[in-house]
Every structure is written in C-alpha cells, then in structure tokens.
N, C-alpha and C positions, 0 to 999 in steps of 0.2 A: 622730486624730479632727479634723472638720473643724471651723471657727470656724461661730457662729450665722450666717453670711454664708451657709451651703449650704442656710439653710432657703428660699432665694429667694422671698423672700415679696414683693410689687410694691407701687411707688410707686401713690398713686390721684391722679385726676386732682379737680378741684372738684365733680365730680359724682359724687362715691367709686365712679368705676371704674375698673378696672384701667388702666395707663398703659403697662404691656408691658416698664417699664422695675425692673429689682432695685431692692430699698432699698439706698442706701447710708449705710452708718455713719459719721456724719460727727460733729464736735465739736460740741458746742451752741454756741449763737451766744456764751453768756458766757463760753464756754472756749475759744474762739479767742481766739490771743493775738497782736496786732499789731504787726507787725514795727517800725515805729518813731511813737514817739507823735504825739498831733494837737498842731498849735501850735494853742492855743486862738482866738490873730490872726486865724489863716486860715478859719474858721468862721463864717458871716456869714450870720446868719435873719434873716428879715424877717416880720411878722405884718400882714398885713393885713385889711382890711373892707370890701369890696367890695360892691356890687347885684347882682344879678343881671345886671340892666341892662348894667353895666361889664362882667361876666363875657362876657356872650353877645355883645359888642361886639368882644372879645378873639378870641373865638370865629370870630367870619365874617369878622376881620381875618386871620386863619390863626397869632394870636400866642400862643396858646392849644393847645397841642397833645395833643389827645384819646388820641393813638394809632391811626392806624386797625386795626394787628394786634390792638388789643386791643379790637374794637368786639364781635368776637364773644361778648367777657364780659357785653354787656347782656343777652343771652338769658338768661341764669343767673339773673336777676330777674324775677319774672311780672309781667305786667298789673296785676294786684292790690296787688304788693308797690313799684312805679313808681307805681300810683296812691296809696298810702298817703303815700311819701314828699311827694309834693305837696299831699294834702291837710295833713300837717305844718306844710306852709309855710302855706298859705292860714290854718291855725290858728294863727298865730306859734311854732310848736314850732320852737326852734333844732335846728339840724343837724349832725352832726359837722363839724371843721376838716376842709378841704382841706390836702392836701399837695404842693408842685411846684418842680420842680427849673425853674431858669433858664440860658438859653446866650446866647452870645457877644452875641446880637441882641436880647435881653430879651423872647427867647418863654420860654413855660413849659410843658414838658411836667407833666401832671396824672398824678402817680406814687399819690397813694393820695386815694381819690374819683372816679374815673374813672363808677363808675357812679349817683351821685348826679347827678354835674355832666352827665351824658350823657340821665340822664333827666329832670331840669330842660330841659337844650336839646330834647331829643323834644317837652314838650307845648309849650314857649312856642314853638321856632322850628325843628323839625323838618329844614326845609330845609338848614340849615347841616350837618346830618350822614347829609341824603339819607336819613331813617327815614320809616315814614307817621306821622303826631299821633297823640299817645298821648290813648286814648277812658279818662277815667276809670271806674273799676271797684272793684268792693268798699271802699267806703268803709265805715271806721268809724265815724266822728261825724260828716259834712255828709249824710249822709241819701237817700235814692233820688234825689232830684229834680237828684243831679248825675251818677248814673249813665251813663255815653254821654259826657257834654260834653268837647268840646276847647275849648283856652282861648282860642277866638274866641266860644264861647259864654258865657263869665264875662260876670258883673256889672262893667262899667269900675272900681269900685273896688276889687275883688280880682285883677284885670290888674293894678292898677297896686302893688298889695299885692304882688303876686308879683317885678315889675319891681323894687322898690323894698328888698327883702329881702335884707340882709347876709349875708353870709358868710363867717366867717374863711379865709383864708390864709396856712398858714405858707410863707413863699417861701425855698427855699434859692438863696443867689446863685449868680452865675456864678464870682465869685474865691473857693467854698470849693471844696479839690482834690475833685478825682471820685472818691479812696478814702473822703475824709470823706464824701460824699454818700450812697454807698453804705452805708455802716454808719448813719448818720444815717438813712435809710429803712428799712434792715433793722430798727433799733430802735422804731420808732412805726410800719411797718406792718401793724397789725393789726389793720382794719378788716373786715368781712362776709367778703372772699373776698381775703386779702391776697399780691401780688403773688409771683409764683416769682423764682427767686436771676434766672433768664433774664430774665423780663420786666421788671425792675429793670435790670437792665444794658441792655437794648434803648431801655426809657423813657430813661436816662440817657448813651446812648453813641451820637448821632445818627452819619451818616454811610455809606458805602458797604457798611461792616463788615453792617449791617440785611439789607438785598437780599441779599447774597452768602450767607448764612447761611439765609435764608429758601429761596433757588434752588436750594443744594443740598443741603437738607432735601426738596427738592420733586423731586429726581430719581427717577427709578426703579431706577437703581443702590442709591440706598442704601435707597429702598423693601425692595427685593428683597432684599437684604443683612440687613434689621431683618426681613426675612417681615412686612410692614407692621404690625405689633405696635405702634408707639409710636406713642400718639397726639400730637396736635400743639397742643391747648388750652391747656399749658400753655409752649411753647414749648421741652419735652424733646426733640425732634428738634435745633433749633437747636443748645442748647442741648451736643448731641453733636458734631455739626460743628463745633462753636467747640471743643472739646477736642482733638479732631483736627488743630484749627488752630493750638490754643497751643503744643503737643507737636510741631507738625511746624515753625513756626518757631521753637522755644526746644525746642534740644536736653535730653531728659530727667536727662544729666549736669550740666546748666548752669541745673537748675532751682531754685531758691532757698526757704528754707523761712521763707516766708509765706500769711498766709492764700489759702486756694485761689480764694477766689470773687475776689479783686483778682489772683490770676496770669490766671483769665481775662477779667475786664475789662482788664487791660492788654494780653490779646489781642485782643482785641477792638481797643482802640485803635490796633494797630499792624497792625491788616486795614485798617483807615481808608488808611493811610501805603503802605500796597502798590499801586505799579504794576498799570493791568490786566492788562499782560501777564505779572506775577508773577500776577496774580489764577487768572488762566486756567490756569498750571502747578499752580497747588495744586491748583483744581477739576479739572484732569485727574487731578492724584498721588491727590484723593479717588475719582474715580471708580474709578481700575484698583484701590483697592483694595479698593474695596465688589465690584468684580463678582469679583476674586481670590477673598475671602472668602465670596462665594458658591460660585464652583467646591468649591472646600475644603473648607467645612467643612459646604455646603448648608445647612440648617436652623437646624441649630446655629450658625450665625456670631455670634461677642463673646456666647455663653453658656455658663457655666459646663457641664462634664459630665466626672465621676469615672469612670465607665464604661460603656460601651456601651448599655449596658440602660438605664441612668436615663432619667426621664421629664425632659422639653424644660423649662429653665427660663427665665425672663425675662430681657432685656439685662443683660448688664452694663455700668456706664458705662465700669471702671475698664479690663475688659476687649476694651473696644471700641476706645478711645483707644489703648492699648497695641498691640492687634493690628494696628486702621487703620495705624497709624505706622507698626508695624515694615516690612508689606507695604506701602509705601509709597516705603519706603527702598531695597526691592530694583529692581533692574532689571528689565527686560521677561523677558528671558533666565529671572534668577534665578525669577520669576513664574509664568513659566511651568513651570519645575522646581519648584515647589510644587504647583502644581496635579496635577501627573503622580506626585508622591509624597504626594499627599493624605494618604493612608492612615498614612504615617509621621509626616507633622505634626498631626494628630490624636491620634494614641498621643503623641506627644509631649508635647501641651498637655495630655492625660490625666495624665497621669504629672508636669508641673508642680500640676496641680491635688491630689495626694495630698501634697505639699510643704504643710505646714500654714504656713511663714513666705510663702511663694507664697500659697497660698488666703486667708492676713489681708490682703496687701499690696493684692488686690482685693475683698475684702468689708470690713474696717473703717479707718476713719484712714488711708481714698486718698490724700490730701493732704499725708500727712508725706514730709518727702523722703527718708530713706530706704529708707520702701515705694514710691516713682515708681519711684526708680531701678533698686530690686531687679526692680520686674516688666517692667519696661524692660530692664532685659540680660538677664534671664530667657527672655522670649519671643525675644528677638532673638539669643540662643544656640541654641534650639529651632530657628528659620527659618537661621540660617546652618548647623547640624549638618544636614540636609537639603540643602542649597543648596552644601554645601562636602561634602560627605560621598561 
C-alpha cells in the first residue's frame, strides 16, 4: 500500500490555483531541527521609524530594494484594497511593521511589506516603479468626494500628512548570517500573502545565482519537460532548478542532514561562486536532461505513475531533482541508450514506485538524508540496469 503521497493532491498558488506542482510533506517549521545553534552575538535587528519621505528617498536612490520579480504580487491587491490602505494613513491608522533584510552596501531588500510599501510608492511617486498613479476608489470613511484623486490632487496638508508618516522597520543587518536570516523571516512572515520558501531566498540571496535560475526556468526544454504545468507566481519553477542544482553540485552521498530549505540556500550561494563557463555546463547538463526526460517518459516526466493505466498526476519535486540528476550524470551515449529503451525505464520507475520505502522517500520527509540518498541510488541503479544491461 502506497503512502498518502499517491493521493497527489497539488500545491495552490496565491490565488488557490492549481500550481502543477505535488504537495510535499515536509516538517513543520517548529519541527525542523537546526543543525547547529544561533550564537545569539550574531543576530543584530535593528527597529526603525521612518517617513515615508525617507522611505521613498531610499526608494529612487535604488537603496531600497522592491524586488522587481516580485512586483507582479501587486496585482494580487485590488484598486479598492491599495485605496483603503492609503486612506488608513491619511486617517492616522498605523500600519503593520516592515520587515528588511540589509547587504554589504546598506541596501535593504523589503522581504515582508513588499506590497504596502509598493502601494504607498504607486500613489505618492508612481514613477520610481514605472506603475500609472494609483486613482483612489472605494473608500470607507473619507467619502465620495475623493473618489478618482491622485495625490497631486490632495489637500497640501494631507501631502504632507502622508509624507510625514512613520513607519516601523524592523532591519535585519548585514553581520546576522544568512541561515539566521532566513528562519528569522520564515518566523514573522505572515503577513496578507507571506513570501514562499523561494522568494525568501531570492529576496535574500542577491547575485548571478537570480538570472540563472530565472533563464532556465524560462527555457522551453524544461517547459516541455514540466508539459508547462507549473506555474511561475510563486517562483516554483525556480525554485526546481535550484534543486537540480544543489544535487548536481553536492553529490547526494555527500548530502548532510540539515534543514533542507538552508541546503538550498547554500546552493544557491555557491551558483553565486561559479564561473560562467561552469555556468553554462550546468545549463547544458540541465538542458539534455529536460529534453532526455521528455523522449522517455513523454508526459509523464518527474511524475509519479504505479501503472500504465493511472491517470497523469502532478510534478513531483523529489522526483524531479532525483531523475534530472540522474540523467544528467549519464553521458551522450548512455542517453541516448535510454531513450531507445524507454520502455524498459519506465517499467522500471513503475516498479520503483510499488517499493513503499521508494514511494515515502518521494512523497514525505524528502529532506531526511536517508531518504535522498535512498531515491538517489535507487533511480540511478534503474538508469545504469538499462544502460549497462
């Protein structure tokens, strides 16, 4: 009997739709357990009180870092619900804290408030994020007569009301490490629409590692490979490709049994550290093996399936990383002898999947290491018994 993992039930995205991608069962945040404690030293917030004034200054200096992957999140707020907020302020109704991470330079990326502080910048100064002025709408208590107005049409003493309007921040510095950061934000992000494990890492983990992740997310290789199934809002594409990448430079045997979300942040860091011309063999090694896994297993590619008949279930992540990899490791040759025995490595991953300790090592507690490694020499026996057979 299979683990509840075969119920393939899908991640949703912010706007509770399907995201293409399987649930995976993971720890809860409280039950992850950290590999080695925080020196309390090295943890250094800062709270600040700010104007808006200051903020939006921050802002058009470029020191302030919005995100632009994440501007797409304003959309997720109506007219109505951007107008409300401002009228908040104009009413002196305080506002949640911001929260922002700090780097080398003493910019701040804006990790949770992104879309307070984005709609703030829309009606006072629009231009700094290339948006059109936000037309106030559906007010609840300032009344018809400000319906339509942007705020070149205020009253100068409610400009300057707005201008003049504090707002907490808490600043994590630049000398607290970037594991503490991370569980620091994971802990208090829980604001309206709060940040995925990805887009915390991306906010937090500037550098080349971004674009490269983003580009080949954006290929049609691994389009084709996902049957463009995942969507991309919440940066679950990426988010795939960085797994492929942790796994492809940090052998599965040589994986260490710490929290998972810091094995791929510290992949990530160490995409930062790669040569382009290392860069470039990955994105190949990724490519041949998104188009591999299309020859093979066509539709079905990194999804679960007990047997022939069953109906098409959603990515798997644990699935995907593990198969990318393995096909990754083969050669052109070996590659091509997979394609042309399709049929046998299909039955094969069939027949991994009736393995109940196989079907948990990719439906729950992906993360422990030794269910990595199990589905890691698992699949990679499956592709060498073909390959050497």
């Amino acid at each position: 009997m299979a683990s509840d993992g075969k119920l393939g039930l899908e991640e949703s995205t912010s706007f509770g739709e399907a995201s293409g991608i399987e649930v995976e069962v993971r720890p809860r945040f409280e039950d992850v357990a950290i590999g080695e404690p925080f020196n309390p030293d090295d943890i250094d917030v800062a709270t600040r009180s700010m104007t808006i004034d200051l903020l939006l200054s921050r802002i058009a200096a470029r020191a302030i870092d919005l995100e632009p992957d994440f501007q797409r999140r304003r959309g997720i707020w109506t007219e109505r619900q951007q107008s409300r907020l401002i009228e908040s302020l104009l009413l002196r109704i305080p506002l949640p804290t911001l929260y922002a991470a700090e780097d080398e330079n003493e910019n701040w990326a804006i990790v949770d408030g992104i879309q307070r502080l984005t709609t703030i910048t829309r009606f006072i100064s629009p231009e700094l994020i290339d948006d059109p002025p936000l037309r106030l709408s559906g007010l609840e208590y300032l009344g018809s007569s400000f319906d339509g107005m942007v705020f070149d049409g205020l009253p100068a003493r409610l400009k300057r009301r707005l201008r003049e309007t504090e707002l907490v921040v808490h600043l994590i510095r630049h000398g607290t490490p970037q594991e503490v950061k991370f569980n620091i934000f994971a802990r208090i992000n829980t604001g309206g629409l709060p940040l995925s494990s990805q887009e915390l890492r991306h906010a937090l983990i500037p550098g080349p590692a971004r674009n490269f992740l983003r580009d080949l997310a954006a290929n049609d290789s691994f389009k084709i490979a996902t049957t463009y199934s995942i969507r991309d809002e919440r940066m679950a594409d990426r988010e795939m490709v960085l797994r492929f990448m942790a796994f492809r430079m940090t052998k599965p045997e040589d994986f260490k049994a710490y929290d998972f979300d810091r094995f791929l942040g510290d992949a990530m860091r160490q995409i930062n550290t790669q040569s382009r011309s290392q860069l470039r063999r990955f994105a190949d090694d990724f490519n041949a093996a998104m188009k591999t896994a299309t020859e093979i297993f066509g539709d079905d590619a990194f999804r679960k399936r007990y047997q022939e008949q069953d109906a098409r279930m959603p990515i798997n992540k644990a699935l995907f990383e593990t198969v990318s990899v393995a096909i990754a490791s083969l050669t052109e040759v070996e590659r091509r002898r997979c394609i042309e025995k399709s049929a046998e490595i299909r039955a094969q991953m069939m027949e991994l999947m009736q393995d109940r300790t196989f079907e948990s090592a990719i439906s729950q507690g992906t993360g422990d290491i030794g269910k990595v490694r199990l589905r890691f020499a698992a699949v990679e026996r499956a592709f060498r018994k073909v390959t050497h057979g």
